[in-house]
N, C-alpha and C positions, 0 to 999 in steps of 0.2 A: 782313412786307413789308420788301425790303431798301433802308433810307433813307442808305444812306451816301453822304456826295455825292461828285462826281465827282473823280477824277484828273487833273492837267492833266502836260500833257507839253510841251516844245516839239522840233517839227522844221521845221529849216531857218529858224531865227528868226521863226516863227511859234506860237502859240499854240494848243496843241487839248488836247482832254477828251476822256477815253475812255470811251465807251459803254457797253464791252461790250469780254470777252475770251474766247480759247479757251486756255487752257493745258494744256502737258506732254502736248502730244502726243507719245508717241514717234515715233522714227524706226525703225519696223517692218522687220523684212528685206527684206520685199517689195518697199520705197521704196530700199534702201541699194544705190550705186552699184559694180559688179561689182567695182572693185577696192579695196572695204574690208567683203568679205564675210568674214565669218568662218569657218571652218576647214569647221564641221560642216553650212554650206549651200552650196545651187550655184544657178547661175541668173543672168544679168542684172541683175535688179533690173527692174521695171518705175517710168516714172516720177509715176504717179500716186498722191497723196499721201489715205490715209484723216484723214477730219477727224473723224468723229461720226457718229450714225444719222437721219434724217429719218423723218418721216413723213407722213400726208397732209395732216394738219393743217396749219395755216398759223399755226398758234402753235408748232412747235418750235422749239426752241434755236436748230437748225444754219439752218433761210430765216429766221427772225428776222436771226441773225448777219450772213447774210451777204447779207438781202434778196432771196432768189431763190427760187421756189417747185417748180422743175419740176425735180426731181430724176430723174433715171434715166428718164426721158420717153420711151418709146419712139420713135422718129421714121423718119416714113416718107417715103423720096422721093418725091416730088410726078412726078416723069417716071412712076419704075417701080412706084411705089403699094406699095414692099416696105420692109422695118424695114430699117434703114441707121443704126446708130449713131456711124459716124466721121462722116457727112454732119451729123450732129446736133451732133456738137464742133465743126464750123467753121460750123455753120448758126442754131440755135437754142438751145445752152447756154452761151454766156457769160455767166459768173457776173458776176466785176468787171470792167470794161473800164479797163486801165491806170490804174486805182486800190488798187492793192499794191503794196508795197515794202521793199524789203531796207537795210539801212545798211552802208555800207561797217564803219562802226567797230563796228557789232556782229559782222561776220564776221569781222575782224581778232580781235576780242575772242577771240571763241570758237574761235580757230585756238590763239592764247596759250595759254587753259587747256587745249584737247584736246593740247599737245605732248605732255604726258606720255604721254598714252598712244600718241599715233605712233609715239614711238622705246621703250617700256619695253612697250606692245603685250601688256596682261596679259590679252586676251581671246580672244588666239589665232585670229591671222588668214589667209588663203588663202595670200595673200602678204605681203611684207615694206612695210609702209604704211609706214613712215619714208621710203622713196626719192621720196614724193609732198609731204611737206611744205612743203619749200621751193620747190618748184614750184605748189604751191595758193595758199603764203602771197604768193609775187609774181605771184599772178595779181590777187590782191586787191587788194593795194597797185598793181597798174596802171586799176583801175576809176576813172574820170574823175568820178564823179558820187559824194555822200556819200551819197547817195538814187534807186536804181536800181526805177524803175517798171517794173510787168510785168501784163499780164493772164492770170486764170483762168479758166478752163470748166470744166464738171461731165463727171465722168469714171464717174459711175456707172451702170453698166452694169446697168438696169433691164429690159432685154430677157433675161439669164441669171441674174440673180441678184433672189434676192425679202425679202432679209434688210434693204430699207432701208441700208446700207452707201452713207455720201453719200464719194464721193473727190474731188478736185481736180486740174486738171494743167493746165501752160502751156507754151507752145512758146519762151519769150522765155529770151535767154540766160542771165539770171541764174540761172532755174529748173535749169540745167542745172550751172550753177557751182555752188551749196550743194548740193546734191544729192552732189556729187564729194566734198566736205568732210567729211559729218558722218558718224561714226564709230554703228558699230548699239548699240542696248540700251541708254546710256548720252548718246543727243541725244534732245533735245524740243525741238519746235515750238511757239513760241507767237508768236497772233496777236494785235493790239490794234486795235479797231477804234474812230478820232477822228472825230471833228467839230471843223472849226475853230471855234476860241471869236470871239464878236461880242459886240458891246454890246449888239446889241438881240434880235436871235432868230434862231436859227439853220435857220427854215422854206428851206426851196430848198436849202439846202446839204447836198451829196454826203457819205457817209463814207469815210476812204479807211481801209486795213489793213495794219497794220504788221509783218510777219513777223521774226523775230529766232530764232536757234537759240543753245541752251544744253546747256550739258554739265552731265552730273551732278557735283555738289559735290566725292564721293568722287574724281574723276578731274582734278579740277581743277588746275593747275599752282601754285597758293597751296599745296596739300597737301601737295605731292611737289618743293618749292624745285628741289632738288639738282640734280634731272635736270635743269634746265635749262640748266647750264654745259657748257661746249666738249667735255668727254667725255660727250655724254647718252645717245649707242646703248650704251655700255660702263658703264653705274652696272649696280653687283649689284642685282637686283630682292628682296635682302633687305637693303637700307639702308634704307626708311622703317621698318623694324619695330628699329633700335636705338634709337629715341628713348621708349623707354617711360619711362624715368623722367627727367623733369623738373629741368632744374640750378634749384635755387633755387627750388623750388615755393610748400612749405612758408613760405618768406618772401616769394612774393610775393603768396599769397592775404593775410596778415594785413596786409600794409602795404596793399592795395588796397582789403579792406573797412575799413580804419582810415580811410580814405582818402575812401570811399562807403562808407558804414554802411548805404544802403537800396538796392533796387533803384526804377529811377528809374518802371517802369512799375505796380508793384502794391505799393511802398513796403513793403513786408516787409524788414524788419531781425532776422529770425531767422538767423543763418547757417549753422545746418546746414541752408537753404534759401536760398544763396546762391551761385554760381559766379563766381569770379576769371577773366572772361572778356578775351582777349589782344584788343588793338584791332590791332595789325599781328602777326601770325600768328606765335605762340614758333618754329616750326620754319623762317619766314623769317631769325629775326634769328640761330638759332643758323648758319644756312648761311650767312650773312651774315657771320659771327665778331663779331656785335653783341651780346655777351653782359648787358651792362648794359641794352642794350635787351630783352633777354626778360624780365629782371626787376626792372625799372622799376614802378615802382607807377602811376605818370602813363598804359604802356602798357596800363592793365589798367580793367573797369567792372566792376561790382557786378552783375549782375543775375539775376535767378530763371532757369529752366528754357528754358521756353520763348521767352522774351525772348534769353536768351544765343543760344539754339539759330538763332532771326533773325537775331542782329547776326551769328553765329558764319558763317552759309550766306553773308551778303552780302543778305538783304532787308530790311533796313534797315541804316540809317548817321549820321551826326551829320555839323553844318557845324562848323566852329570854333567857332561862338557856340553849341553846342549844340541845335541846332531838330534834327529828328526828318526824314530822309529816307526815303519808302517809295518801294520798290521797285514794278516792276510786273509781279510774275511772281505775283500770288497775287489771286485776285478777291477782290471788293467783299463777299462775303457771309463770306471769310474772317477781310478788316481788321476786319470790324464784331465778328465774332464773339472776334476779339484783345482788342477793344477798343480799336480803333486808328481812329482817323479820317484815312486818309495824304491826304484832301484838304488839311488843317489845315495851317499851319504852327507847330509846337507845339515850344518851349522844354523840352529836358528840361533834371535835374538831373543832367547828368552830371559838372559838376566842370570845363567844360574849358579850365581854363587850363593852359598846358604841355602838351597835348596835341595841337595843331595836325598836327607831324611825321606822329605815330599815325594822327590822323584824314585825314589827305589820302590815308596809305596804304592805309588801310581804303577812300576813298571810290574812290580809284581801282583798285585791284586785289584788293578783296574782293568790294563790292559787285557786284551780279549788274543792271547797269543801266550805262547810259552816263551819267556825272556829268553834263556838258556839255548833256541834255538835260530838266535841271532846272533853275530861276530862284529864287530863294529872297528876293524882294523884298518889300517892307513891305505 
Protein backbone atom coordinates (compact mmCIF):
# COMPACT_ATOMS: atom_id res chain seq x y z
CA UNK A 1 0.00 0.00 0.00
CA UNK A 2 1.22 3.24 -1.29
CA UNK A 3 1.57 5.55 2.04
CA UNK A 4 3.34 8.48 0.79
CA UNK A 5 1.76 11.57 1.75
CA UNK A 6 0.41 13.98 -0.27
CA UNK A 7 1.93 16.85 -2.78
CA UNK A 8 0.84 20.19 -2.11
CA UNK A 9 0.90 22.78 -4.89
CA UNK A 10 -0.36 26.23 -4.85
CA UNK A 11 -2.53 27.75 -7.68
CA UNK A 12 -3.57 31.25 -7.82
CA UNK A 13 -2.41 31.69 -4.12
CA UNK A 14 -4.26 29.16 -2.86
CA UNK A 15 -3.27 25.97 -1.40
CA UNK A 16 -4.17 22.34 -2.82
CA UNK A 17 -2.90 18.56 -2.61
CA UNK A 18 -2.79 16.23 -5.27
CA UNK A 19 -4.70 13.35 -5.28
CA UNK A 20 -4.02 11.67 -7.95
CA UNK A 21 -2.20 11.88 -11.42
CA UNK A 22 -2.13 10.74 -14.95
CA UNK A 23 1.28 11.05 -16.49
CA UNK A 24 3.24 11.08 -19.96
CA UNK A 25 0.54 10.78 -21.85
CA UNK A 26 1.64 11.23 -25.34
CA UNK A 27 0.56 13.28 -27.92
CA UNK A 28 -0.50 10.49 -30.40
CA UNK A 29 -0.76 11.55 -34.14
CA UNK A 30 -4.16 11.05 -34.03
CA UNK A 31 -4.55 14.16 -31.51
CA UNK A 32 -1.54 16.33 -33.44
CA UNK A 33 -2.93 19.42 -35.05
CA UNK A 34 -2.70 19.18 -39.06
CA UNK A 35 -0.11 21.56 -39.33
CA UNK A 36 2.61 19.91 -37.10
CA UNK A 37 2.15 16.50 -38.85
CA UNK A 38 4.96 14.87 -39.65
CA UNK A 39 6.19 14.02 -43.19
CA UNK A 40 5.17 10.25 -43.19
CA UNK A 41 1.27 10.85 -42.08
CA UNK A 42 -1.66 12.61 -43.45
CA UNK A 43 -5.01 13.44 -42.10
CA UNK A 44 -6.44 16.35 -39.90
CA UNK A 45 -5.81 15.13 -36.60
CA UNK A 46 -9.03 14.55 -34.82
CA UNK A 47 -9.38 16.46 -31.59
CA UNK A 48 -10.20 13.99 -29.02
CA UNK A 49 -7.59 13.26 -26.68
CA UNK A 50 -6.87 9.10 -25.52
CA UNK A 51 -6.36 9.07 -21.78
CA UNK A 52 -6.29 5.22 -20.65
CA UNK A 53 -8.55 2.09 -20.91
CA UNK A 54 -11.66 1.89 -18.56
CA UNK A 55 -13.69 -0.71 -17.60
CA UNK A 56 -16.80 -1.74 -16.23
CA UNK A 57 -15.74 -1.79 -12.98
CA UNK A 58 -16.03 1.12 -10.98
CA UNK A 59 -12.81 0.74 -9.40
CA UNK A 60 -10.56 1.58 -12.49
CA UNK A 61 -7.88 4.04 -12.67
CA UNK A 62 -9.39 6.17 -15.39
CA UNK A 63 -13.61 6.99 -13.33
CA UNK A 64 -11.68 6.82 -10.20
CA UNK A 65 -9.45 9.77 -11.81
CA UNK A 66 -11.72 11.52 -13.12
CA UNK A 67 -14.90 10.53 -11.07
CA UNK A 68 -17.10 9.46 -14.07
CA UNK A 69 -18.49 6.22 -14.67
CA UNK A 70 -20.20 5.88 -18.03
CA UNK A 71 -17.73 5.60 -20.54
CA UNK A 72 -18.63 4.95 -24.16
CA UNK A 73 -22.38 4.71 -23.08
CA UNK A 74 -24.33 4.23 -25.89
CA UNK A 75 -27.18 6.84 -25.90
CA UNK A 76 -30.18 6.84 -27.41
CA UNK A 77 -32.47 9.71 -28.27
CA UNK A 78 -35.44 9.90 -26.40
CA UNK A 79 -37.50 11.61 -29.65
CA UNK A 80 -36.08 8.80 -32.32
CA UNK A 81 -35.28 5.81 -29.72
CA UNK A 82 -32.05 5.44 -32.17
CA UNK A 83 -28.05 5.33 -30.80
CA UNK A 84 -26.99 9.07 -31.27
CA UNK A 85 -23.58 9.50 -29.90
CA UNK A 86 -22.97 13.32 -30.69
CA UNK A 87 -26.49 13.97 -28.87
CA UNK A 88 -24.63 12.03 -25.99
CA UNK A 89 -21.48 14.55 -25.97
CA UNK A 90 -23.72 17.54 -25.41
CA UNK A 91 -26.39 15.46 -23.38
CA UNK A 92 -25.13 13.05 -21.08
CA UNK A 93 -21.21 12.81 -21.09
CA UNK A 94 -19.80 15.64 -19.31
CA UNK A 95 -17.04 14.35 -17.68
CA UNK A 96 -15.77 17.71 -15.66
CA UNK A 97 -17.78 20.74 -15.85
CA UNK A 98 -15.31 23.82 -16.02
CA UNK A 99 -13.17 22.24 -13.55
CA UNK A 100 -9.90 21.77 -15.93
CA UNK A 101 -7.28 23.93 -16.60
CA UNK A 102 -4.24 25.10 -18.40
CA UNK A 103 -1.55 27.76 -17.07
CA UNK A 104 -0.64 30.16 -19.06
CA UNK A 105 3.05 29.85 -17.65
CA UNK A 106 3.22 26.32 -18.20
CA UNK A 107 2.32 26.84 -22.16
CA UNK A 108 4.72 29.64 -22.32
CA UNK A 109 7.15 27.13 -20.64
CA UNK A 110 6.80 24.42 -23.03
CA UNK A 111 6.83 26.80 -26.20
CA UNK A 112 10.60 27.80 -24.67
CA UNK A 113 11.79 24.30 -24.59
CA UNK A 114 10.02 23.03 -27.82
CA UNK A 115 11.89 26.04 -29.81
CA UNK A 116 14.55 23.96 -30.68
CA UNK A 117 12.82 21.81 -32.47
CA UNK A 118 10.43 24.40 -34.29
CA UNK A 119 13.27 26.01 -36.12
CA UNK A 120 16.04 22.80 -36.16
CA UNK A 121 12.77 20.43 -36.89
CA UNK A 122 14.92 17.09 -36.59
CA UNK A 123 11.72 14.90 -37.02
CA UNK A 124 10.81 15.87 -40.22
CA UNK A 125 7.68 17.58 -40.82
CA UNK A 126 4.74 18.19 -43.73
CA UNK A 127 5.65 21.55 -43.53
CA UNK A 128 7.85 24.15 -42.33
CA UNK A 129 6.66 24.62 -38.36
CA UNK A 130 9.10 27.36 -37.56
CA UNK A 131 6.67 29.99 -39.61
CA UNK A 132 3.98 29.07 -36.53
CA UNK A 133 6.14 29.84 -33.64
CA UNK A 134 6.00 33.24 -33.01
CA UNK A 135 2.45 33.33 -33.92
CA UNK A 136 1.65 30.51 -31.15
CA UNK A 137 4.03 32.11 -28.75
CA UNK A 138 1.93 35.59 -28.97
CA UNK A 139 -1.09 34.08 -29.01
CA UNK A 140 -0.14 32.87 -25.37
CA UNK A 141 1.28 35.66 -24.12
CA UNK A 142 -2.19 37.62 -25.10
CA UNK A 143 -4.36 35.04 -22.91
CA UNK A 144 -5.81 37.47 -20.02
CA UNK A 145 -6.04 34.77 -17.34
CA UNK A 146 -2.85 32.72 -15.66
CA UNK A 147 -5.57 30.06 -15.24
CA UNK A 148 -7.81 29.13 -18.28
CA UNK A 149 -10.81 26.99 -17.24
CA UNK A 150 -12.48 24.54 -19.62
CA UNK A 151 -14.84 21.63 -19.70
CA UNK A 152 -14.51 17.85 -20.87
CA UNK A 153 -16.77 15.18 -22.14
CA UNK A 154 -16.26 11.55 -22.98
CA UNK A 155 -15.50 11.09 -26.48
CA UNK A 156 -15.49 7.52 -26.46
CA UNK A 157 -17.13 5.87 -28.96
CA UNK A 158 -18.66 2.74 -27.28
CA UNK A 159 -21.24 2.16 -30.07
CA UNK A 160 -18.01 1.24 -32.77
CA UNK A 161 -15.36 0.38 -30.87
CA UNK A 162 -15.19 -2.52 -27.98
CA UNK A 163 -11.59 -2.06 -26.85
CA UNK A 164 -12.61 0.06 -23.66
CA UNK A 165 -10.49 3.00 -25.27
CA UNK A 166 -11.64 6.02 -22.68
CA UNK A 167 -10.94 9.59 -24.90
CA UNK A 168 -11.71 13.08 -23.88
CA UNK A 169 -12.56 16.35 -25.87
CA UNK A 170 -13.82 19.96 -25.24
CA UNK A 171 -15.18 22.46 -27.35
CA UNK A 172 -13.68 25.47 -25.03
CA UNK A 173 -11.02 27.55 -26.70
CA UNK A 174 -8.14 26.66 -24.92
CA UNK A 175 -8.54 23.00 -25.96
CA UNK A 176 -8.19 24.18 -29.38
CA UNK A 177 -5.05 26.41 -28.66
CA UNK A 178 -2.53 23.46 -27.09
CA UNK A 179 -3.69 21.38 -29.44
CA UNK A 180 -1.96 23.78 -32.29
CA UNK A 181 1.21 23.95 -30.03
CA UNK A 182 2.43 20.58 -29.22
CA UNK A 183 4.76 19.14 -31.53
CA UNK A 184 4.09 14.72 -32.10
CA UNK A 185 6.19 11.81 -30.33
CA UNK A 186 8.01 13.96 -28.26
CA UNK A 187 4.75 16.05 -26.04
CA UNK A 188 3.18 14.39 -23.06
CA UNK A 189 0.11 15.23 -21.26
CA UNK A 190 -0.06 15.37 -17.85
CA UNK A 191 -2.95 15.77 -15.62
CA UNK A 192 -2.97 16.48 -11.73
CA UNK A 193 -5.94 16.18 -10.10
CA UNK A 194 -6.20 18.72 -6.28
CA UNK A 195 -8.32 19.32 -3.73
CA UNK A 196 -8.17 22.37 -2.04
CA UNK A 197 -6.36 21.98 1.32
CA UNK A 198 -8.54 23.10 4.63
CA UNK A 199 -8.01 22.99 8.18
CA UNK A 200 -10.54 20.72 8.92
CA UNK A 201 -11.73 18.26 6.09
CA UNK A 202 -12.11 18.47 2.90
CA UNK A 203 -15.82 16.44 2.65
CA UNK A 204 -18.18 18.69 -0.03
CA UNK A 205 -15.20 19.87 -1.94
CA UNK A 206 -14.86 19.44 -5.70
CA UNK A 207 -11.49 18.35 -7.43
CA UNK A 208 -10.54 20.27 -10.07
CA UNK A 209 -7.42 19.09 -13.02
CA UNK A 210 -4.65 20.52 -13.82
CA UNK A 211 -3.49 19.90 -17.45
CA UNK A 212 0.10 20.97 -18.31
CA UNK A 213 2.28 19.65 -21.62
CA UNK A 214 5.83 18.82 -21.65
CA UNK A 215 8.40 18.21 -24.02
CA UNK A 216 10.85 15.51 -23.87
CA UNK A 217 14.19 16.25 -22.06
CA UNK A 218 16.18 15.21 -25.15
CA UNK A 219 14.44 18.20 -27.14
CA UNK A 220 14.56 20.51 -24.74
CA UNK A 221 15.94 24.07 -25.40
CA UNK A 222 18.49 23.76 -22.08
CA UNK A 223 20.04 20.88 -24.42
CA UNK A 224 20.49 22.59 -27.55
CA UNK A 225 21.52 26.46 -25.90
CA UNK A 226 22.74 27.76 -29.31
CA UNK A 227 19.84 27.45 -31.40
CA UNK A 228 18.22 29.85 -29.55
CA UNK A 229 20.11 32.98 -30.72
CA UNK A 230 19.08 35.36 -33.62
CA UNK A 231 20.39 32.99 -36.42
CA UNK A 232 18.30 29.85 -34.97
CA UNK A 233 16.63 28.57 -38.63
CA UNK A 234 20.45 28.76 -40.03
CA UNK A 235 22.55 26.64 -36.80
CA UNK A 236 24.11 23.43 -38.64
CA UNK A 237 22.13 20.69 -37.21
CA UNK A 238 25.69 19.16 -36.62
CA UNK A 239 26.67 21.75 -33.85
CA UNK A 240 25.37 19.95 -30.79
CA UNK A 241 27.57 16.80 -31.67
CA UNK A 242 30.99 19.12 -31.28
CA UNK A 243 30.82 19.23 -27.64
CA UNK A 244 32.02 15.79 -26.87
CA UNK A 245 34.78 16.45 -24.99
CA UNK A 246 34.45 18.62 -22.15
CA UNK A 247 36.95 21.78 -21.35
CA UNK A 248 38.11 21.04 -17.99
CA UNK A 249 36.30 17.89 -17.23
CA UNK A 250 38.83 16.06 -15.60
CA UNK A 251 39.29 19.12 -12.99
CA UNK A 252 36.09 19.80 -12.45
CA UNK A 253 34.94 16.34 -11.27
CA UNK A 254 38.01 16.20 -8.70
CA UNK A 255 37.49 19.74 -7.18
CA UNK A 256 33.56 18.84 -6.99
CA UNK A 257 33.84 15.56 -5.29
CA UNK A 258 36.66 17.27 -2.99
CA UNK A 259 34.03 19.55 -2.51
CA UNK A 260 30.89 16.77 -1.80
CA UNK A 261 32.76 13.62 -0.97
CA UNK A 262 29.12 11.86 -0.70
CA UNK A 263 26.10 11.83 -2.62
CA UNK A 264 23.58 13.69 -0.41
CA UNK A 265 20.72 11.00 -1.13
CA UNK A 266 22.34 7.48 -0.50
CA UNK A 267 25.67 8.85 1.00
CA UNK A 268 27.96 6.67 -0.84
CA UNK A 269 31.30 8.21 -1.00
CA UNK A 270 32.86 5.53 -3.42
CA UNK A 271 33.56 7.58 -6.48
CA UNK A 272 33.86 5.41 -9.22
CA UNK A 273 30.13 5.56 -8.19
CA UNK A 274 29.80 9.15 -8.21
CA UNK A 275 28.76 11.72 -11.13
CA UNK A 276 30.12 15.46 -11.09
CA UNK A 277 26.65 16.59 -11.89
CA UNK A 278 26.34 20.51 -13.66
CA UNK A 279 23.67 22.50 -11.67
CA UNK A 280 23.41 25.18 -14.62
CA UNK A 281 23.86 23.02 -17.70
CA UNK A 282 28.05 23.00 -18.97
CA UNK A 283 26.69 23.44 -22.62
CA UNK A 284 24.67 26.72 -21.31
CA UNK A 285 27.58 28.34 -19.96
CA UNK A 286 30.00 27.24 -22.76
CA UNK A 287 27.29 29.10 -25.32
CA UNK A 288 27.23 31.65 -22.80
CA UNK A 289 31.25 32.27 -23.13
CA UNK A 290 31.04 31.51 -19.27
CA UNK A 291 33.88 29.28 -19.20
CA UNK A 292 34.83 29.60 -15.52
CA UNK A 293 31.24 28.99 -15.02
CA UNK A 294 31.33 25.29 -16.60
CA UNK A 295 34.03 24.58 -14.49
CA UNK A 296 33.34 26.03 -11.29
CA UNK A 297 33.32 23.47 -8.72
CA UNK A 298 30.41 25.60 -6.69
CA UNK A 299 28.51 24.62 -10.27
CA UNK A 300 28.71 21.05 -9.87
CA UNK A 301 26.90 18.15 -6.82
CA UNK A 302 28.15 14.99 -6.07
CA UNK A 303 25.58 12.48 -6.61
CA UNK A 304 25.04 8.77 -7.59
CA UNK A 305 23.15 7.63 -10.96
CA UNK A 306 19.88 7.91 -10.55
CA UNK A 307 19.79 11.02 -8.25
CA UNK A 308 21.94 12.96 -10.90
CA UNK A 309 19.88 11.51 -13.73
CA UNK A 310 16.64 13.63 -11.57
CA UNK A 311 18.37 16.70 -10.87
CA UNK A 312 19.96 16.30 -14.39
CA UNK A 313 15.92 16.00 -16.37
CA UNK A 314 14.70 18.93 -13.83
CA UNK A 315 12.59 16.56 -11.31
CA UNK A 316 14.14 17.83 -8.60
CA UNK A 317 15.83 21.02 -7.43
CA UNK A 318 17.37 22.64 -4.34
CA UNK A 319 16.34 26.34 -2.73
CA UNK A 320 19.22 28.22 -1.63
CA UNK A 321 19.18 26.85 1.85
CA UNK A 322 19.37 23.48 0.35
CA UNK A 323 15.76 21.79 1.17
CA UNK A 324 14.84 19.28 -1.54
CA UNK A 325 12.14 20.35 -4.41
CA UNK A 326 10.04 17.61 -6.13
CA UNK A 327 8.72 18.01 -9.16
CA UNK A 328 5.22 16.75 -10.15
CA UNK A 329 5.71 14.94 -13.15
CA UNK A 330 6.35 11.37 -11.50
CA UNK A 331 3.76 9.64 -9.16
CA UNK A 332 3.60 8.97 -5.51
CA UNK A 333 4.44 5.23 -5.91
CA UNK A 334 7.52 6.22 -7.85
CA UNK A 335 8.80 9.08 -5.04
CA UNK A 336 8.20 6.28 -2.43
CA UNK A 337 9.94 3.71 -4.35
CA UNK A 338 13.26 6.58 -4.75
CA UNK A 339 12.94 6.93 -1.41
CA UNK A 340 11.89 10.27 -1.76
CA UNK A 341 9.22 11.80 0.44
CA UNK A 342 8.59 15.10 -2.03
CA UNK A 343 5.69 16.02 0.59
CA UNK A 344 8.74 16.74 3.21
CA UNK A 345 10.43 19.72 3.26
CA UNK A 346 13.95 18.06 3.67
CA UNK A 347 17.42 19.69 4.11
CA UNK A 348 19.89 18.11 1.96
CA UNK A 349 23.70 18.22 2.11
CA UNK A 350 24.43 19.81 -0.78
CA UNK A 351 26.98 22.43 0.28
CA UNK A 352 25.16 25.39 -0.75
CA UNK A 353 26.89 28.25 -0.07
CA UNK A 354 28.15 30.09 -3.30
CA UNK A 355 25.66 28.43 -5.21
CA UNK A 356 22.59 30.65 -5.12
CA UNK A 357 23.51 31.83 -9.00
CA UNK A 358 23.42 27.86 -10.01
CA UNK A 359 20.55 27.09 -8.08
CA UNK A 360 18.06 29.82 -9.20
CA UNK A 361 19.16 28.68 -12.67
CA UNK A 362 18.53 25.30 -12.36
CA UNK A 363 15.17 26.13 -10.49
CA UNK A 364 14.19 28.18 -13.22
CA UNK A 365 15.00 26.69 -16.48
CA UNK A 366 15.91 23.24 -15.75
CA UNK A 367 13.32 22.19 -13.55
CA UNK A 368 10.35 20.66 -15.24
CA UNK A 369 7.67 22.66 -12.89
CA UNK A 370 6.82 26.17 -12.41
CA UNK A 371 8.89 27.53 -9.32
CA UNK A 372 6.37 30.17 -8.49
CA UNK A 373 3.87 27.31 -7.64
CA UNK A 374 5.80 26.02 -4.70
CA UNK A 375 6.03 27.83 -0.90
CA UNK A 376 8.75 26.57 0.93
CA UNK A 377 7.59 27.89 4.59
CA UNK A 378 8.50 26.65 7.93
Amino acid sequence: MDTTPLQQININGIAYKILDSLQDLRAEDSFIHRSNKLAQFDGNGESKKYVGSYKDSNISQISNFFEYENWGIEYKDPLKNQKNFKSALKNSAVIQNNTCFFSKSNLLKYLEDAKIEYFKQDQGYQSNISEHFQIRLEEIKSLESDYIYFSIYDSSDGISQSQSRAYIRSDDIIWKIWRKLILPKISYLSILKLIEIESSSNEGKNPIFYFRIILDYQYRSIVHPSILKSQVAEQSPEEPKKRKNRIGADKFRKDVLAHMPQCPFTQITDERLLIASHIKPYAVCIDEAKIDEAVDYFNGLSLSPTYDWLFDQGFITFTDDGDLICGTQLSSLTWSRLNINPASRKKMRIYPEDRSEYLNYHRNHVFQGDIKEFTFGN
